[in-house]
Structure formats: structure tokens, C-alpha cells
C-alpha positions in Angstrom: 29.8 133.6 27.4 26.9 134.3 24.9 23.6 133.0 25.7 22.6 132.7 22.1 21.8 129.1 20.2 22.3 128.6 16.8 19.7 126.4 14.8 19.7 124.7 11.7 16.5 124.9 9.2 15.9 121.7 7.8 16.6 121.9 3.5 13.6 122.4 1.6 12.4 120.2 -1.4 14.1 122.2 -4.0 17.9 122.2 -1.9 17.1 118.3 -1.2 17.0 118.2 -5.0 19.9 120.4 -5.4 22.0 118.4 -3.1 21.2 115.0 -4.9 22.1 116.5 -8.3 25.3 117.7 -7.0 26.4 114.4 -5.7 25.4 112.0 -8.7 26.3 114.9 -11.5 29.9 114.1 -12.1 28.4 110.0 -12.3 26.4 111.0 -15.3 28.6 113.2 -17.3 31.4 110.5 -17.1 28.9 108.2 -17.9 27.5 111.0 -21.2 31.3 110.8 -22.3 32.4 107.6 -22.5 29.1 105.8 -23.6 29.5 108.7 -26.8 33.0 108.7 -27.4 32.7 104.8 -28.0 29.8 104.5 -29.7 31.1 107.8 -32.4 34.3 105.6 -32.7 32.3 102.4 -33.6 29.9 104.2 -36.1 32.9 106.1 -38.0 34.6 102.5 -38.1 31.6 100.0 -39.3 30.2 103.2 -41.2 27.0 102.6 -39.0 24.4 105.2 -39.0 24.5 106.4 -35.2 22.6 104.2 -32.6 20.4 106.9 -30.9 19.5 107.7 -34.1 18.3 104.8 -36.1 15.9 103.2 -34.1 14.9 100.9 -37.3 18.1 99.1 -37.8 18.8 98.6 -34.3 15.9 98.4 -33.2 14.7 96.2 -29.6 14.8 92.7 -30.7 11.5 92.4 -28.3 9.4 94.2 -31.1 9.5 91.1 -33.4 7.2 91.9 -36.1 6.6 95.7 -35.1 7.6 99.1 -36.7 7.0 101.6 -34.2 5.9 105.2 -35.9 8.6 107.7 -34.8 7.3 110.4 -32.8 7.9 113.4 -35.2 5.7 111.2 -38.0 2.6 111.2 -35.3 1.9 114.5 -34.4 -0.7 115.1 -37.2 -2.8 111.5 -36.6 -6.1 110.8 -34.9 -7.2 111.9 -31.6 -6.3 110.7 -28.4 -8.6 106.9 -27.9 -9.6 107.7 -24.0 -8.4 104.1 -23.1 -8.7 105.7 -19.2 -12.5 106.3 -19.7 -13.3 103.2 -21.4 -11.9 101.5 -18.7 -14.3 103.2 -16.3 -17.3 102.0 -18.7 -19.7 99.9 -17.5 -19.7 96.1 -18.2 -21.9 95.6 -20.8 -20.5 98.5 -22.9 -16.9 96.8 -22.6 -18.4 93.6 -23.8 -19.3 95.1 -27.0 -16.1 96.7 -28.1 -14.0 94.0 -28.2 -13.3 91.6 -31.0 -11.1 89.0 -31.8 -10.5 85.8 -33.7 -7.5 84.5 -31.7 -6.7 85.8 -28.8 -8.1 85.6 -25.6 -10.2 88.2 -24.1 -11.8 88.5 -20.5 -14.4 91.2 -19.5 -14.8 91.6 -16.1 -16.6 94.1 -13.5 -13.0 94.8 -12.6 -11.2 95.0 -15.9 -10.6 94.0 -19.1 -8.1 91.5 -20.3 -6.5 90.4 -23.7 -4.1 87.8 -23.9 -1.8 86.5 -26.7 -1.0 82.9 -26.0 1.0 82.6 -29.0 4.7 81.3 -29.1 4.7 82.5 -33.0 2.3 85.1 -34.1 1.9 89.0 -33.5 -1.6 88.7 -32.3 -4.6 91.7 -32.9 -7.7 93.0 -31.6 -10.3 94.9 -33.1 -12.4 97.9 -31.3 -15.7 97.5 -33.3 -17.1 101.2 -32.9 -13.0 102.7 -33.8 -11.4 102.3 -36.9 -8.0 100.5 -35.2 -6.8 97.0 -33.5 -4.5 96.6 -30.5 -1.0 94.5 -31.7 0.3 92.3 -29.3 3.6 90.7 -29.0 3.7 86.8 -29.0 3.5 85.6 -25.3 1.8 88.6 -24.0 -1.0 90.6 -22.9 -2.8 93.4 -21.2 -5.6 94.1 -18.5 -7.5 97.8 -19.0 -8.1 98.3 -14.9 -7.9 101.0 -12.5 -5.1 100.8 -10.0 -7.3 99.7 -7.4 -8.6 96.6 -9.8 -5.2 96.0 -10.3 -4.9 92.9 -7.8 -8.5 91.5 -9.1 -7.0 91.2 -12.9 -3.4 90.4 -12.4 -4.2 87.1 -10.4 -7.2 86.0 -12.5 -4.2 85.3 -15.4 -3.8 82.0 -13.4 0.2 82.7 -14.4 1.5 79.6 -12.2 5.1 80.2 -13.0 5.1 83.7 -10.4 6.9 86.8 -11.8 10.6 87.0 -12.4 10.4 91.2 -12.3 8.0 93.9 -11.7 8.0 97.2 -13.7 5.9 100.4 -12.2 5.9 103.4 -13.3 3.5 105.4 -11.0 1.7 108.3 -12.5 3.8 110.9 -10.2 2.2 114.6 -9.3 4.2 116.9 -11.2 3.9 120.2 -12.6 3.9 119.3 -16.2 1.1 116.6 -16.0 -0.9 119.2 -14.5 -0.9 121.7 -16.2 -0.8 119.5 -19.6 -3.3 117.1 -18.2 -2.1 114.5 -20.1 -2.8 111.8 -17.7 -4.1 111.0 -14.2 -1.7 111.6 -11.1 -1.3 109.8 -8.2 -1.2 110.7 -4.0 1.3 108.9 -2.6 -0.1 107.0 -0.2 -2.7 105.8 -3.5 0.3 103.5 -4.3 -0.9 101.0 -1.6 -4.6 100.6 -3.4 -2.7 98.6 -6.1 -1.9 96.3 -3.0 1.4 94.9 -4.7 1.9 92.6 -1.6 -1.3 91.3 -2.8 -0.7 91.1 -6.7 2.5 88.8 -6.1 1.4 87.0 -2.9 3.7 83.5 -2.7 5.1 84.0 -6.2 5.5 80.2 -7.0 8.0 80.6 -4.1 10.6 82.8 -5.8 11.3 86.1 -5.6 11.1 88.8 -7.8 13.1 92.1 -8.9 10.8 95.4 -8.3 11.8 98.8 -10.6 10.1 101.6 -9.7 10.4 104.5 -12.2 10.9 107.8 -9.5 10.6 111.6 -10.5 13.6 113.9 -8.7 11.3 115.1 -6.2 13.2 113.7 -2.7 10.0 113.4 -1.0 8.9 110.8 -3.6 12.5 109.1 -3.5 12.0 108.9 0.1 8.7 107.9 0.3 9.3 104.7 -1.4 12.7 103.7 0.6 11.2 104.2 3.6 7.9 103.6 3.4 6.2 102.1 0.4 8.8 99.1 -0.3 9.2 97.9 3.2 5.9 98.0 4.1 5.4 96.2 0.6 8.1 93.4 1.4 10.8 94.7 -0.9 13.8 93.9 0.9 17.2 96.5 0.2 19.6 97.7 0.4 17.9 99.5 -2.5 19.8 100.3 -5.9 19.4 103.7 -7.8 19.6 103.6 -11.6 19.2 106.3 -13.7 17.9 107.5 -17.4 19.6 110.3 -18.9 17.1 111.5 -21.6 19.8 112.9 -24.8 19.2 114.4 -27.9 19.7 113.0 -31.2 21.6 114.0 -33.9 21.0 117.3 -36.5 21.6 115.8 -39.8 23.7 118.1 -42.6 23.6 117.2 -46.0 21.4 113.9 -45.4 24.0 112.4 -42.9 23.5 112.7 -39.4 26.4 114.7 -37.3 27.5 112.3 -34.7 29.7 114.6 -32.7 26.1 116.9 -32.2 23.9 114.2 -31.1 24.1 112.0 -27.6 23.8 115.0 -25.5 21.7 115.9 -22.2 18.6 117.5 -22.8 19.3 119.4 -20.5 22.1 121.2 -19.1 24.0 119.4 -15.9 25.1 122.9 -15.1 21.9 124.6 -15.1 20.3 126.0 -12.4 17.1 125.0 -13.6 15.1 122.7 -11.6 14.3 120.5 -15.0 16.7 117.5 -15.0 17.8 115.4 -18.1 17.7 112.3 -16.1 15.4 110.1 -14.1 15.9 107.5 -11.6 14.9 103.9 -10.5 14.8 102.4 -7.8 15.4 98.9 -7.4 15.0 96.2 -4.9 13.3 92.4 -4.2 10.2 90.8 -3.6 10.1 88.6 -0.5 7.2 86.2 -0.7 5.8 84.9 2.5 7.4 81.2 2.3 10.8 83.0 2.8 10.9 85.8 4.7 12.3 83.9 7.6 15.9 83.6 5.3 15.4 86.3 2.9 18.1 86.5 0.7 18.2 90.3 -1.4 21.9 90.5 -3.3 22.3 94.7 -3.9 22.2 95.7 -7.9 24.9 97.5 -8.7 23.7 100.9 -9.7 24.3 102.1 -13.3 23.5 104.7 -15.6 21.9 104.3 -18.9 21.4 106.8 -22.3 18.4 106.7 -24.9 16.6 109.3 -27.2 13.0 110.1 -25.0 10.7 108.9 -27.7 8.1 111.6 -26.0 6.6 113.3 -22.7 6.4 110.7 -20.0 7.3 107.5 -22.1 10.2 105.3 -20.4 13.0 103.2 -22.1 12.5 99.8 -22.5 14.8 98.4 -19.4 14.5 94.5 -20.2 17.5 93.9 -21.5 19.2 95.6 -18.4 17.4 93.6 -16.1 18.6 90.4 -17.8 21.6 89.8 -15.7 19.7 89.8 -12.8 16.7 87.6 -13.5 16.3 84.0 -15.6 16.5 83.6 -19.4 13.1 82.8 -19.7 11.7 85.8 -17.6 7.7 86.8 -16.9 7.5 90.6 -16.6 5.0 92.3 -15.2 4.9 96.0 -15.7 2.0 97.9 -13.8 0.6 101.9 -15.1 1.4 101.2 -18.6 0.8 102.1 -21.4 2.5 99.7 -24.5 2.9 96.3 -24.3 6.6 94.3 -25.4 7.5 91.2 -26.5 9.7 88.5 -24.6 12.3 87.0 -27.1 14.9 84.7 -25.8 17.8 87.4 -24.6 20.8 87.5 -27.4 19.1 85.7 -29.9 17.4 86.6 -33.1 13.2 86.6 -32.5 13.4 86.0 -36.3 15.4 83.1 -36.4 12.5 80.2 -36.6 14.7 77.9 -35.5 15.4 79.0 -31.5 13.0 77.8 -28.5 10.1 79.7 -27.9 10.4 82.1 -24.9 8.8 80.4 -21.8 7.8 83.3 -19.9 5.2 86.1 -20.6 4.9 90.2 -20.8 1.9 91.2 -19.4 1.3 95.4 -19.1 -1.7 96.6 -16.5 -3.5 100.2 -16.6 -6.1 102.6 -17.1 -3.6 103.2 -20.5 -2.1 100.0 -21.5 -2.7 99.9 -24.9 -2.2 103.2 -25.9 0.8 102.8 -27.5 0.0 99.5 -29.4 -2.6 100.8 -31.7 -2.8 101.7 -35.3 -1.3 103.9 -36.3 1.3 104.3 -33.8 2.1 100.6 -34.4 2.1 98.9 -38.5 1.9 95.6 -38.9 5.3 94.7 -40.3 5.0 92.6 -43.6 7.5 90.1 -44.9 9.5 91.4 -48.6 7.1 88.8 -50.1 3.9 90.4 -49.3 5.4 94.0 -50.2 6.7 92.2 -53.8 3.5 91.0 -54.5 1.8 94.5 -53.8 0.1 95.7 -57.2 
């Protein structure tokens, strides 16, 4: 009888990552087919230029009265606004940049904070040293904080109503974003300095629906299942969605080909530690007044497709978090960096005749209103202004 012992090495981050991609793989290409072979057969029969195309004609509902720039069209315009350093300013130099007739504004030592109270109106605000406004959405706002300020700004709204769902999308250490340095990253154990048990506290007695946006690193994965969530009161089990980032479509002869557009960015056979997809993780809020009976229903898991509009900006999920939370919804999304609108789901946001939406959008960062800015955002005007043009 040998004396030897055999032991196993634990897997290292890269075959943890391996291993995940090779169970959920076969999910997302049978999700890749069918979600393209409908939506070629629907274009070819309405005669519909394709969807992840033509982000005008279909576009989100929640932009109201926006045109969004497409990326391509942006690459030549002016620098970078350091929203992030601004944000560190000092108080009095805050005061001074920010102008507007209608909306409300709040500066702060810990932040600042613009607000859109409107049921009917895009609302702006002016920078007076920069030669652009902020556009906001009707029924929503921003607060310019740090993540540690984060708590000070959100309950200073005096938002009575609690938060129906919570959006985060942590700035995640990654390779890219350092060597890019296109934005700050976080430590993980930084995510508790934005105190979310603090931000939501009693909630109007309700609960909410958390998404947290999660790179394919399994430590971060981990880290927030086992860790972060619990210890934040976010009761599982925990649902996993996922983004697969596809391409859109070459166009010949003015048209677009549908059958070469809709596809992974990248390869789901590749080797290659770059993935076409990323993940969320999912799971509810339990305020104090009912953690003795919590109640947290599991979210099924799905998998959804959309043109990546460019590095590190995320789909708008609202629409997919409908089923899940009330018609009238307040959303709270924290490290952003655009601000959307809350239309009532299904309906028109043009149709004057529907019910104001009841609930609010309301977008918190060092960044927030980095993508709301001219010219990355143009004021949409109605076919009678553009007639009446010279």
C-alpha cells in the first residue's frame, strides 16, 4: 500500500472564469439565435430597418424629448468636462457654476444636486464658465458626490415614497480602465463607504430590487454573494442576468445586412479571456420594519442583447425590471453617469393625454452628467420649430 496522498490545488482566477463560461455558454448562444432569427424574420416582414441598428426609430421611450448623438458621430467633439474633479471642488467654486431658471439646484459640502420636478418639460442647466447645459428628463435628477457622500445627498432629496429599485454599477478594477484611465476604480471592500444600508434605511416600509452590474472576475461575483449583499441586507437567493454586447450590422449598398449584424463581439469559442457578455446580479432590499418576515421571491434569470453604445456604458435595464417592480417606479441608480426619464411603461411619453409618471429617476456620482450634456445630447425640437427655421 502506497504511502503517497494526492492533493488538489484550488482553481485560479482565470480557470474560475473558465469554468463559469463553460457552464452559461450554451445559455447565451441559444439565447444569440433565437432572439436574431426572430427579430431578421420580423424586419424582412414589416420591411423594418433592423432594431440593433436604428436606435432613432426605436428608440427607449424614457428619452422623451432626447436625440442621443451616436457614438461614431462624437469622436471628433470637445474634450472630456472633468465632472469627477468638479465634484471634488470646493464649495464656493461649485456655487458659481451652476445656473438655472427652473430647476432645482442644491450645493452642498457633500455634493451637488439638480432636480427636475417637472411632470411635462425636459428640464436644463447651464455651466456658466463652459459653453454647454445638462438635459434632464421630466421627473428626475442628479447629485455630483463622491461615493462616500453618497448617503449625505441621496437622503437630503426628502423622496418620501422609498425606492422601488436600485441600479449600481461599481467602477470595477480592471485592466482596461487602467491602463486607459478613463475613470476611477474601486477596492472592494470601498463598496461599503457608499453605506447602501444607510442610503435606503426604512424605505417607506417596502422593499426594493438591487442590480448590481458585475465584471467576469469570480472573485468580484463572489465577493458580492457572499459578502457585500448580505451584510448589506439584500436577501437571495440571488438571480444572475446577463448582457451580451453584439455588433451591428455592415450596411451594402445603403441597406444594412441583417444576417451580418446581432452577433457577439466576441467569440464564445475563444480562448481569450475578453468576454462578449456581462452579468448582474440581482436580489432585494430588506428594510428594518420587516426583516423579522422577509419575503425575497427569486428573479428568474435571463439573458439580454444590445449594440454597446461605447467602453463601459451599460444598457438601459428599466424596462426589464418592470415586471418585477410597480408601474409608477422610483429608480435610483448609483456610479452613473447619464440620467433617464420615467414614462409610464407601454405607453407613449408623447401622448399628452396619459397620467404623469408618479415616481422619479434620480442618477448619483462623481460622473452623473457626463452623458447628458451638449453635444452628446440635442435638444429635440417639434416639426413646427424646424418649419419655421429660416
Amino acid at each position: 500500500m502506497s504511502g503517497k496522498t494526492t492533493h488538489c490545488l484550488p482553481l485560479n482566477g482565470i480557470q474560475l472564469e473558465a469554468a463559469h463560461h463553460a457552464a452559461i455558454k450554451d445559455d447565451i448562444q441559444q439565447a444569440i439565435h433565437l432572439v436574431r432569427s426572430e427579430w431578421i424574420e420580423k424586419c424582412h416582414a414589416t420591411r423594418h430597418s433592423e432594431w440593433w441598428s436604428d436606435p432613432h426609430t426605436l428608440r427607449h421611450s424614457a428619452l422623451a424629448q432626447l436625440e442621443w448623438l451616436s457614438y461614431p458621430e462624437s469622436k471628433n467633439l470637445m474634450p472630456w468636462f472633468d465632472w469627477a474633479g468638479m465634484t471634488r471642488d470646493s464649495l464656493e467654486v461649485r456655487k458659481s457654476k451652476f445656473n438655472s431658471k427652473k430647476l432645482s439646484i442644491r450645493v452642498s459640502e457633500f455634493g451637488t444636486t439638480c432636480l427636475n420636478p417637472s411632470s411635462n418639460s425636459v428640464g436644463q442647466v447651464t455651466l456658466t464658465d463652459n459653453k454647454f447645459a445638462v438635459t434632464l428628463p421630466r421627473r428626475s435628477g442628479f447629485s455630483l458626490a463622491t461615493m462616500e457622500n453618497f448617503r449625505n445627498e441621496v437622503t437630503r432629496i426628502n423622496h418620501s415614497s422609498g425606492w422601488d429599485a436600485v441600479v449600481i454599477d461599481p467602477p470595477w478594477q480592471n485592466k482596461s480602465a487602467s491602463r486607459g484611465g478613463k475613470y476611477r476604480t474601486v477596492e472592494l471592500y470601498d463598496l461599503f463607504k457608499m453605506d447602501l444600508p444607510g442610503i435606503l434605511g426604512e424605505n417607506a416600509g417596502k422593499r426594493a430590487l438591487i442590480a448590481i452590474w458585475v465584471t467576469n472576475r469570480p472573485k468580484f461575483r463572489r465577493f458580492l454573494k457572499n459578502k457585500f449583499l448580505p451584510d448589506c441586507h439584500v436577501m437571495g437567493p440571488y438571480s444572475e442576468w446577463y448582457w451580451v454586447k453584439i455588433t451591428a450590422s455592415p450596411s451594402k449598398e445603403n441597406q444594412p445586412d441583417l444576417l451580418e449584424g446581432g452577433k457577439p463581439i466576441f467569440d464564445l469559442e475563444s480562448t481569450s479571456p475578453r468576454r462578449c457578455y456581462e452579468g448582474l446580479v440581482l436580489g432585494w432590499y430588506i428594510p428594518p420594519s420587516l426583516r423579522l418576515n422577509p419575503v425575497s421571491n427569486e428573479i428568474p434569470s435571463k439573458i439580454f442583447l444590445s449594440v454597446p453604445l461605447c467602453h463601459s456604458r451599460k444598457p438601459n435595464i428599466i424596462d426589464l425590471l418592470a415586471p418585477h417592480i410597480p408601474s409608477d417606479p422610483s429608480i435610483l441608480e448609483l456610479f452613473s453617469r447619464s440620467v433617464s426619464g420615467l414614462p409610464s411603461f407601454g405607453e407613449n411619453s408623447e401622448n399628452k393625454t396619459v397620467d404623469p409618471m408618479k415616481g422619479i429617476w434620480h442618477s448619483v456620482g462623481d460622473e452623473c452628467p457626463k452623458f447628458m450634456v451638449t453635444p452628446w445630447v440635442d435638444w429635440h425640437k417639434s416639426d413646427k420649430q424646424d418649419s419655421g427655421a429660416g
